[in-house]
C-alpha positions in Angstrom: -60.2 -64.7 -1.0 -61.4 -65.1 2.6 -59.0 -66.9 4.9 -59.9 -67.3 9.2 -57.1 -66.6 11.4 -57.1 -68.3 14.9 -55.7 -65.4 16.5 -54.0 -65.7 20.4 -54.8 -63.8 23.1 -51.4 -61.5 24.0 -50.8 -60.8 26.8 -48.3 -58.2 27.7 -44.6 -59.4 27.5 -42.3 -59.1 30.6 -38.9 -60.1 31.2 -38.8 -62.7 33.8 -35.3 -64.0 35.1 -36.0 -66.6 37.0 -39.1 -68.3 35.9 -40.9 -69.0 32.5 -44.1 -70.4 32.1 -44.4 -73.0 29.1 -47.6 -73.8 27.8 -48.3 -77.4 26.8 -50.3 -79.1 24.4 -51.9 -81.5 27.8 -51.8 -78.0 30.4 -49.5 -75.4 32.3 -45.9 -76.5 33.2 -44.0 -74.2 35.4 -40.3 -74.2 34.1 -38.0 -73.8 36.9 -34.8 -71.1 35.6 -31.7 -71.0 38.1 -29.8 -67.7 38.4 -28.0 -66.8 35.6 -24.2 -68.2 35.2 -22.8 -64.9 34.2 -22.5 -61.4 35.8 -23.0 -59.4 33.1 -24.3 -62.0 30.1 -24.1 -61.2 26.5 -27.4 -59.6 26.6 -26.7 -56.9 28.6 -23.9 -55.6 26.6 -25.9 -56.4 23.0 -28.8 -54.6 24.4 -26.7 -50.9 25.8 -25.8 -51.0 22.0 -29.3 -51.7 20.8 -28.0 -54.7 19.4 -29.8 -58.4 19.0 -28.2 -61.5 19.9 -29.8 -64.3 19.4 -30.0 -68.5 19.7 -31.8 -70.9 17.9 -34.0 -72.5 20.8 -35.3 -76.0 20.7 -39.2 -76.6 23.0 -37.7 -80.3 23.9 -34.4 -78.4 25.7 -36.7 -75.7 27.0 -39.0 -77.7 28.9 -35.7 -80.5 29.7 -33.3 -78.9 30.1 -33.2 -76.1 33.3 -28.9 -75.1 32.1 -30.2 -74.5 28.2 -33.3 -72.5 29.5 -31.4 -70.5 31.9 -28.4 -69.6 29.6 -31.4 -69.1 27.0 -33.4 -66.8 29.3 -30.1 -64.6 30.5 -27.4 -64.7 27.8 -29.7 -63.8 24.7 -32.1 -60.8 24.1 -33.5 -62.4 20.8 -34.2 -65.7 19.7 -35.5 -68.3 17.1 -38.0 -71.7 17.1 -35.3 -74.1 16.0 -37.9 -76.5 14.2 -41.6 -75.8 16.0 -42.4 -73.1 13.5 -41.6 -75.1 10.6 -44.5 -76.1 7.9 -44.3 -80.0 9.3 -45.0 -78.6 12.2 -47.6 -76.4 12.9 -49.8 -77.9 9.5 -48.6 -81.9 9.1 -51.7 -82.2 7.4 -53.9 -80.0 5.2 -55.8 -77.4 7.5 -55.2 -79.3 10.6 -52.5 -77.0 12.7 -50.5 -78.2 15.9 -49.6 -74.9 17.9 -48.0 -76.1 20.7 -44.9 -76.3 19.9 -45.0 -72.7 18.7 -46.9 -71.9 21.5 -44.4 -72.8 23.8 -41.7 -71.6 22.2 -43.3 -67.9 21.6 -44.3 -67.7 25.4 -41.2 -68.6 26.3 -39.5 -65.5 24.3 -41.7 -63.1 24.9 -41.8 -63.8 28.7 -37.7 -63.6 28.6 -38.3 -60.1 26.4 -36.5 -61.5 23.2 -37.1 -60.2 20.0 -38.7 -63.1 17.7 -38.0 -64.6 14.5 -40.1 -66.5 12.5 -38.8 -69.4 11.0 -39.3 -70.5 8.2 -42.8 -69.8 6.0 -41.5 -71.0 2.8 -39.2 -73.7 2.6 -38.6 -76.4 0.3 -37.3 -78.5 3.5 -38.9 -80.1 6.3 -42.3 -79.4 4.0 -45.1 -82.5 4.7 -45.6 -84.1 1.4 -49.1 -83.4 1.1 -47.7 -80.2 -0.2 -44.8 -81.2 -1.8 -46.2 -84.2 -3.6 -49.4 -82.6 -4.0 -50.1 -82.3 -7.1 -51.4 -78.9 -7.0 -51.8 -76.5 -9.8 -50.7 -72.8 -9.8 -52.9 -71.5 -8.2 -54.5 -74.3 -6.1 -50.7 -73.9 -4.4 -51.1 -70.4 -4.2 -53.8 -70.5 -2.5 -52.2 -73.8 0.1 -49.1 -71.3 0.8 -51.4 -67.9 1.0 -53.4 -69.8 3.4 -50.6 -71.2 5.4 -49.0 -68.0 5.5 -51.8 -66.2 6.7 -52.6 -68.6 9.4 -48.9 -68.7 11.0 -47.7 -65.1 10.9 -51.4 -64.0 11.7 -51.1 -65.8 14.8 -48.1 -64.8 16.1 -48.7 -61.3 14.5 -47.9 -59.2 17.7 -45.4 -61.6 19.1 -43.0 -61.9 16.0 -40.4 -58.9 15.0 -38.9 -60.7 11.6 -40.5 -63.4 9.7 -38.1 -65.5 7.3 -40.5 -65.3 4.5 -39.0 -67.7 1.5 -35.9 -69.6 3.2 -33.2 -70.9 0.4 -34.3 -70.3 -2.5 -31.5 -70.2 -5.4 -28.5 -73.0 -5.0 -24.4 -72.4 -5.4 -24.0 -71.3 -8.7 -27.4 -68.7 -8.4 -29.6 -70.6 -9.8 -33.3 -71.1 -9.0 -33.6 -74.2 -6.7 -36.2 -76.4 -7.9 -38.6 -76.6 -5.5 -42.2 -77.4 -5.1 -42.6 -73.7 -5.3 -40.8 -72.7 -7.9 -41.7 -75.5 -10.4 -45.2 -75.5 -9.6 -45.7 -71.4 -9.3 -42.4 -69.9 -10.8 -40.5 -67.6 -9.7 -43.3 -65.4 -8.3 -44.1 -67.5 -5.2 -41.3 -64.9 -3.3 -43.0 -61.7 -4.4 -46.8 -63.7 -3.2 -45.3 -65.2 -0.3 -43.9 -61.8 1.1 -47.0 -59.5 -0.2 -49.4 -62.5 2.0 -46.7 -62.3 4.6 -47.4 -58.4 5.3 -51.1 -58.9 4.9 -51.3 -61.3 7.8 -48.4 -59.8 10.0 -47.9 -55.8 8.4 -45.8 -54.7 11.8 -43.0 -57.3 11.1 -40.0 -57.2 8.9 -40.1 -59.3 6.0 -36.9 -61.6 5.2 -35.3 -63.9 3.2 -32.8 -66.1 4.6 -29.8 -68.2 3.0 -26.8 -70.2 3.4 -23.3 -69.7 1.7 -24.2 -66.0 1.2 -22.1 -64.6 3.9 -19.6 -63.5 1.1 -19.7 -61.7 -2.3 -20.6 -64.8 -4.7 -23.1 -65.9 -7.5 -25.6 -67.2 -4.7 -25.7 -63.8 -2.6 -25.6 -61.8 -5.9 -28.9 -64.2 -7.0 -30.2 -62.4 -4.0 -28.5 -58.8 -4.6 -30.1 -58.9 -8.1 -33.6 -60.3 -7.0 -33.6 -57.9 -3.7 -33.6 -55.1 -6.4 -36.1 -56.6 -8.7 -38.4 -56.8 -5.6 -38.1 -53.6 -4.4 -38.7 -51.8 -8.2 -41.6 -53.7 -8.0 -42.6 -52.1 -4.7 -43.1 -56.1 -3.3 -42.5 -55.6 0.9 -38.5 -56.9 1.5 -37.3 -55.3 4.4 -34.1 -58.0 4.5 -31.7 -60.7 4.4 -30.7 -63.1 6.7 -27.1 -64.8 6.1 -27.4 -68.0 7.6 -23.2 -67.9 8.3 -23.0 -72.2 9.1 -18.8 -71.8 8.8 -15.9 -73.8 8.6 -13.6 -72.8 10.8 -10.8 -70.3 10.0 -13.3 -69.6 6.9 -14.7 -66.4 7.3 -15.6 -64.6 3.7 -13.1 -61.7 3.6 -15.5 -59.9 2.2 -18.1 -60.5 4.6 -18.5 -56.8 5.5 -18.7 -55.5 2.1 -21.7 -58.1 1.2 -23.5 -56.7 4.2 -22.8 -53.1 3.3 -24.0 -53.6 -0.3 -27.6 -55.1 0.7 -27.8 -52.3 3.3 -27.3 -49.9 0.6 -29.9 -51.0 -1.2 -32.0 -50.0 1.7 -32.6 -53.4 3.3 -31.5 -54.8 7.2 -29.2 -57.3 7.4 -29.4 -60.1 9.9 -26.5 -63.0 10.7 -29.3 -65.7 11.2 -27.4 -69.0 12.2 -24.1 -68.9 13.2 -22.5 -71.8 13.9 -18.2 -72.5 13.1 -17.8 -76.0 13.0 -14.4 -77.5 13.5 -12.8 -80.8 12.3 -12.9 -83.6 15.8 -11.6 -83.6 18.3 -11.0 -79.7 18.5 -7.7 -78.1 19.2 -7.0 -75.3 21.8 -5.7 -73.9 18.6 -8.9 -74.9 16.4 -10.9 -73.2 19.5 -8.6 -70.4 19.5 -9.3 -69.8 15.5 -12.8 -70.2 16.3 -12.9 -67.8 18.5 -11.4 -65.7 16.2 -13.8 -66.4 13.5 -16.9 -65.6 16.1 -15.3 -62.1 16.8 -14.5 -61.4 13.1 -18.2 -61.9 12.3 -20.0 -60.1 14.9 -17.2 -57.1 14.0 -18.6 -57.7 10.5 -21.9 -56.7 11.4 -21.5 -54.4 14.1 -19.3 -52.2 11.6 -22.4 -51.9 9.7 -25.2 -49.6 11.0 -28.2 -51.5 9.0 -26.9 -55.2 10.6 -29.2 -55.7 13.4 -27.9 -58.2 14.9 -26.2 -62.0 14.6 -28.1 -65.3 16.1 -26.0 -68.6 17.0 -27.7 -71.9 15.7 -28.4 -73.2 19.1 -26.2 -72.8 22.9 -24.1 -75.9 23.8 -22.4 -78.5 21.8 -24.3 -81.0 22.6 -27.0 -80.7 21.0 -25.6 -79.0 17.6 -27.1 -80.6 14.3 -23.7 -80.4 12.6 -22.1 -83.7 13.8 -25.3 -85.5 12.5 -24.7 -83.5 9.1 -21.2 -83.2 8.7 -19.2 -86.6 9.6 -15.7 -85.7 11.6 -17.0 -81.9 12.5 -18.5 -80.7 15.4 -17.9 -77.9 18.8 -19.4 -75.4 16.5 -21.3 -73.0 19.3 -20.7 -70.9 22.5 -20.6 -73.5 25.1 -19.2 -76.8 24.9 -21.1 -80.0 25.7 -21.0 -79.9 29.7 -22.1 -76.0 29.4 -19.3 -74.0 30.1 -18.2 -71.0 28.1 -15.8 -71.6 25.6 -12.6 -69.1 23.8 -15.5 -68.0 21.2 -17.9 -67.2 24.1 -15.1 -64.7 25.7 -14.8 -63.3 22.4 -18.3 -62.6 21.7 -18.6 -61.3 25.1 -15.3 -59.1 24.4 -17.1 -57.8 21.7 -20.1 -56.2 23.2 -18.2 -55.2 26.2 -16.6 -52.9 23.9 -13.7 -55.4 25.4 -13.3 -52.7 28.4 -11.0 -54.9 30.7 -8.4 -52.7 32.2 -6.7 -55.6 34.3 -5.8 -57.3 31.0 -2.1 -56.6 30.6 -1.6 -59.5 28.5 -0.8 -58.8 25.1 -1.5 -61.0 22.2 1.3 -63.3 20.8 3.1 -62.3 17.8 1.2 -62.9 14.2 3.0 -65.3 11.9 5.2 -63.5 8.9 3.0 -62.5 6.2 3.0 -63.6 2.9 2.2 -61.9 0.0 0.3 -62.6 -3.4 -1.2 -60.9 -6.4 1.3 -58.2 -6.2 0.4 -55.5 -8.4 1.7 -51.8 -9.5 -0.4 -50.2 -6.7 -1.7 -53.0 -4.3 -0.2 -56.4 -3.2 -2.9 -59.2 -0.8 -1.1 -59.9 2.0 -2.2 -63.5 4.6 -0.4 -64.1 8.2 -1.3 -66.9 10.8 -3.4 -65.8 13.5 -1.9 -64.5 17.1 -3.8 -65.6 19.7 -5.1 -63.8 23.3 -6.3 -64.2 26.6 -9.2 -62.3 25.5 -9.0 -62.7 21.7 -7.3 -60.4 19.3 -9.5 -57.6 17.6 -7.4 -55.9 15.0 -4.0 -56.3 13.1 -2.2 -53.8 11.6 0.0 -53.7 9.0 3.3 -51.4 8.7 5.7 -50.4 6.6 8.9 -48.2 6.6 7.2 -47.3 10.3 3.9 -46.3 8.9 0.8 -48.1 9.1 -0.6 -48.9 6.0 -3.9 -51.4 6.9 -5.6 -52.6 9.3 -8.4 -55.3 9.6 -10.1 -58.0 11.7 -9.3 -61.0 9.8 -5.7 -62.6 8.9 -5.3 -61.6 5.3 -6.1 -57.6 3.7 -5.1 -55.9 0.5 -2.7 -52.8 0.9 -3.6 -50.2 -1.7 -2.3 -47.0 -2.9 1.4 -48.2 -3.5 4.1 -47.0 -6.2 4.7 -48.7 -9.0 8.3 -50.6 -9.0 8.6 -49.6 -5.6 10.0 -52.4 -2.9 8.2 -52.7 0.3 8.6 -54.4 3.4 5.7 -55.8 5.4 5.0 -56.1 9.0 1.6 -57.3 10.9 0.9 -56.2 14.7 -1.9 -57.9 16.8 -4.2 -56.1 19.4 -6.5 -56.8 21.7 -9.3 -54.8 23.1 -7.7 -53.7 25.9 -5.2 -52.0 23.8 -2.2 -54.3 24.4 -0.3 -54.8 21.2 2.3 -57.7 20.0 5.8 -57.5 18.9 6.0 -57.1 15.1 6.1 -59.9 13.0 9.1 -61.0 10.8 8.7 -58.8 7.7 8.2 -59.8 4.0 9.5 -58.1 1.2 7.8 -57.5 -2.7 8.9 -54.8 -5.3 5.5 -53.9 -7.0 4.8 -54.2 -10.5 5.9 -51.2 -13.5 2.5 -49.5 -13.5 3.6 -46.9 -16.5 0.8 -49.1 -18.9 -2.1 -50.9 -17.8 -2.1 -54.4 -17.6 -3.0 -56.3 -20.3 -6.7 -58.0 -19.9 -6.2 -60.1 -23.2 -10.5 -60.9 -24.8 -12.3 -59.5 -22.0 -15.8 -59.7 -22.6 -18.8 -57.7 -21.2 -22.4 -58.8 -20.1 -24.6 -55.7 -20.0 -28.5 -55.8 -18.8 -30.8 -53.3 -17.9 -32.1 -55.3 -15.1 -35.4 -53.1 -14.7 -37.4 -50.3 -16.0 -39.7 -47.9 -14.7 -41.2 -44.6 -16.0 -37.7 -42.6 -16.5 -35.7 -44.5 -14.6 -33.7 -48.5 -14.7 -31.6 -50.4 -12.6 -28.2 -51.7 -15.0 -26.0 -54.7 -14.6 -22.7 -55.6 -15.9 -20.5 -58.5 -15.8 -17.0 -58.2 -16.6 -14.5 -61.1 -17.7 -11.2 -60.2 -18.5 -9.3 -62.5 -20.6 -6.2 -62.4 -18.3 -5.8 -61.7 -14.8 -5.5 -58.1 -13.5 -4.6 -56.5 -10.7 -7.1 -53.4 -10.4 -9.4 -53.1 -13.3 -10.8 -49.9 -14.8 -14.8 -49.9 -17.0 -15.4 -47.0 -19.1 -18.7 -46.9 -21.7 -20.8 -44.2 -23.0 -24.6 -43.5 -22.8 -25.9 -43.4 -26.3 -29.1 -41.1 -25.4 -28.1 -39.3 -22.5 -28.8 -41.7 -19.4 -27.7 -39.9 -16.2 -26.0 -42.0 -14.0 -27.4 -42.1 -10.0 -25.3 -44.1 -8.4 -23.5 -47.3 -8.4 -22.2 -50.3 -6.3 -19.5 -52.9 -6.4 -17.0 -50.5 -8.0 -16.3 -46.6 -7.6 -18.6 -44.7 -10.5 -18.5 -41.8 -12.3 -19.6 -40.2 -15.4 -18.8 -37.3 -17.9 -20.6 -36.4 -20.3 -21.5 -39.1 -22.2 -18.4 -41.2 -20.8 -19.5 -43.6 -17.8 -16.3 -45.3 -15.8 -16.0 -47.7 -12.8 -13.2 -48.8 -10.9 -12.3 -51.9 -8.9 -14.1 -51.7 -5.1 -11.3 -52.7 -2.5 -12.2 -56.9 -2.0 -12.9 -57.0 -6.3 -9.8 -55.6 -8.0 -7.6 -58.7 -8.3 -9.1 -60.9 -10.9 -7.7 -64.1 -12.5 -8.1 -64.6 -16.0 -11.6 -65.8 -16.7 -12.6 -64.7 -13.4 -15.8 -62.8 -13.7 -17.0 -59.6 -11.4 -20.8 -58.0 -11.7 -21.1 -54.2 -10.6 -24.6 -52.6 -11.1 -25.8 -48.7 -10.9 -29.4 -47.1 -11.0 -29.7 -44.3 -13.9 -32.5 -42.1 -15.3 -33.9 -41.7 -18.9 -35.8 -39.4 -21.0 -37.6 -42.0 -22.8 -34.8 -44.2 -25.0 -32.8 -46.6 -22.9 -30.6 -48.1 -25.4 -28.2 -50.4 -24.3 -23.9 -48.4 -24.7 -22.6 -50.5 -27.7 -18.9 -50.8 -26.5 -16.7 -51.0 -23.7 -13.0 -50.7 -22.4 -11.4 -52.6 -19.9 -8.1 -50.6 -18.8 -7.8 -48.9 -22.2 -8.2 -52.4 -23.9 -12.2 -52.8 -26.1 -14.5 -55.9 -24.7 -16.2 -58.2 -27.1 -20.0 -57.4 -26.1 -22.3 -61.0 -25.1 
């Protein structure tokens, strides 16, 4: 199928500080950019860790706005078209295409050395309804989103680093939204989309890119699950962008471990549009939380080597989308509405830095007394209010009898590798980067559970599917429910025709013989009755692949589904 590309001339992309020239669709505007507001911006300290921090940039604010250009020009190394890359956009109407938004917004980065991202290809959103009212068959819309494809990402095909390929495609529970798309093409449309997407642009990376998948849940392990299916198929993924839009004070706890688990599979991970909104009018304790939250996700991603970096959904306040969205919420980014740096700004910057500040001598307040929860034989959750900081707290540790026994960024961890019927008292310590500490908090004290039997999980049931197949190898998943809540959870099944186990993730795997066990990760081993987990593994074959016909949960046999 033969599609034209109107292909741009490039010219070579320099950094320019104080000027950027924006192309419009009537001529050549010079835009005017001040010095920058900061001494050493975020950029500088993202960039000595070859690290990307981004913002979602808007053409309107650009070419309006000199404050919003400058801080866009000197605070971030990497950035994103806000709306003028969008399929309403750049083709309202069926093979007519309006570049200069895109244009203006591309020239703009690439003059101010930021690395690009694409957004969005394929979306179900902000689409012109001669697409999605149509009326197209298969493959007539094939052929509309090949084409459209082709002609965006092979115009900006030296300019753009990632391309948001297919932009949220499955809903809350995991399930397939029911887009234009999908109803029309099926499933599918991801695996074209991303094989036209490396046709037209092969240099880029290749993403999809979601909200509410910032944590372990059914939507981000829609994505795990069809991440692997893609790649088995050999389609071009390259990764995932979690869109992170928070609530403040509502960072996943298992934020890290979602990253890491889509990085194992081989993929990047990107933090795409960060934004923590906060009920009106804001606090200095909201902002203070906030702040909090901003550090505990950049720490998220810089604690993984394959997260590339984390992009904020815009600069100042002001011109947020989330108090049109979400009534009563708003102050969700780096700079409040008259553009000055806010608590989460010092954070992020705090981060980067490394938080190197030997003046600060201030240490953080004390943390709140813990309280504890799901107490088990050999782990207990533990949750504290947050201390707060000049420069923002960056770890709390947790001690007991003297000894630390955790640590972490966020106000709430599980302490493992206790005693059974053993009574423990626990403290929590703030620090900031600077190395100043708090005083202790008041302690709590549990007596963990007799661990001499397991614990009952009452009719668990078990899920098991070999996901995909190939020559002598398949990709397994399992779903476990027990039938009452546990506190650390133990899988054991055999292979019926001598599968060989490769490796494994959500849980810690094994196998001997014939006898194949997983245990609880660290953020999965509490589970309330009902409460379903899914763990998967890559094995090999020798030809038979039958499915293991039974399976224990801590000593106690599943019913099969």
């Amino acid at each position: 199928m033969a599609r034209n590309r109107d292909h741009r001339a490039k010219p070579a992309g320099t950094r320019r500080w104080l000027s950027a020239l924006i192309a419009t669709a009537t001529g050549a505007a010079t835009l005017m950019i001040p010095s920058t507001a900061h001494a050493d911006p975020l950029a500088d300290h993202a960039s000595s860790q070859g690290f990307e921090i981004g913002a979602a940039l808007a053409v309107d604010h650009l070419n309006n706005d000199s404050q919003f250009a400058n801080l866009a020009a000197t605070e971030f190394n990497a950035s994103t078209a806000e709306n003028t890359m969008k399929w309403e956009s750049v083709q309202p109407s069926q093979g007519n295409f309006d570049w200069s938004g895109a244009d203006q917004y591309i020239d703009f980065a690439r003059n101010n050395g930021h690395a690009i991202r694409g957004h969005t290809l394929v979306w179900h959103s902000q689409l012109p309804s001669w697409v999605s009212n149509g009326n197209f068959s298969s493959s007539e819309l094939t052929n509309v989103m090949e084409n459209h494809i082709d002609a965006v990402a092979g115009r900006y095909s030296n300019d753009v680093k990632y391309w948001d390929v297919a932009n949220e495609i499955f809903l809350g529970d995991g399930s397939w939204r029911q887009s234009v798309f999908y109803q029309t093409i099926g499933e599918d449309f991801v695996a074209q989309a991303l094989r036209a997407a490396n046709e037209a642009d092969p240099d880029a990376k290749l993403y999809l890119n979601d909200y509410s998948i910032d944590g372990i849940n059914a939507k981000s392990d829609a994505y795990y699950n069809l991440a692997q299916d893609l790649l088995a198929q050999g389609v071009p993924l390259d990764g995932i962008g979690l869109q992170a839009h928070l609530i403040n004070g509502q960072v996943p706890g298992d934020m890290q471990q979602n990253i890491q688990r889509f990085v194992d599979l081989g993929l990047e991970v990107a933090i795409t549009e960060l934004d923590v909104r906060i009920d009106m009018p804001a606090s200095d304790s909201e902002l203070q939380q906030q702040a909090q939250d901003y550090r505990e996700v950049f720490n998220n991603c810089l604690a993984v080597s394959g997260c590339v970096g984390v992009t904020v959904w815009g600069i100042t306040d002001q011109y947020s989308w989330v108090p049109d969205t979400f009534d009563g919420q708003g102050a969700p980014l780096l700079f409040d509405n008259n553009y000055n740096p806010k608590p989460a700004y010092d954070a992020v910057h705090d981060v980067l830095d490394s938080g190197t500040n030997p003046d600060d001598t201030q240490a953080p307040t004390t943390p709140g007394q813990p309280s504890a929860s799901n107490v088990g034989a050999n782990s207990v959750d533990l949750s504290w209010s947050p201390s707060s900081d000049n420069v923002g707290v960056t770890e709390y540790a947790v001690y007991s009898g003297g000894s630390q026994v955790a640590t972490t960024s966020s106000t709430s961890t599980t302490v493992t590798g206790l005693n059974p019927n053993t009574q423990y008292t626990f403290q929590v310590q703030a620090s900031d980067a600077a190395g100043n500490t708090s005083s202790l908090s008041p302690g709590v004290t549990v007596t963990t559970e007799d661990g001499s039997t397991p614990p009952p999980t009452g009719d668990c049931e078990v899920s098991y599917n070999a996901a995909n197949e190939w020559n002598n190898g398949f990709t397994g998943n399992i779903e476990i429910t027990p039938g009452s809540s546990v506190s650390g959870w133990e899988l054991q099944f055999d292979f019926p025709n001598g599968q060989q186990l490769t490796n494994g993730w959500s849980g810690d795997w094994s196998q001997s013989g014939s006898t194949v066990t997983v245990t609880n990760a660290p953020w999965n081993g509490n589970l309330a009755a009902g409460q379903s987990v899914s763990v998967g593994f890559n094995a090999s074959h020798n030809g038979t692949n039958d499915e293991p016909s039974s399976f224990s949960l801590n000593g106690e046999s599943c019913t099969v589904s």
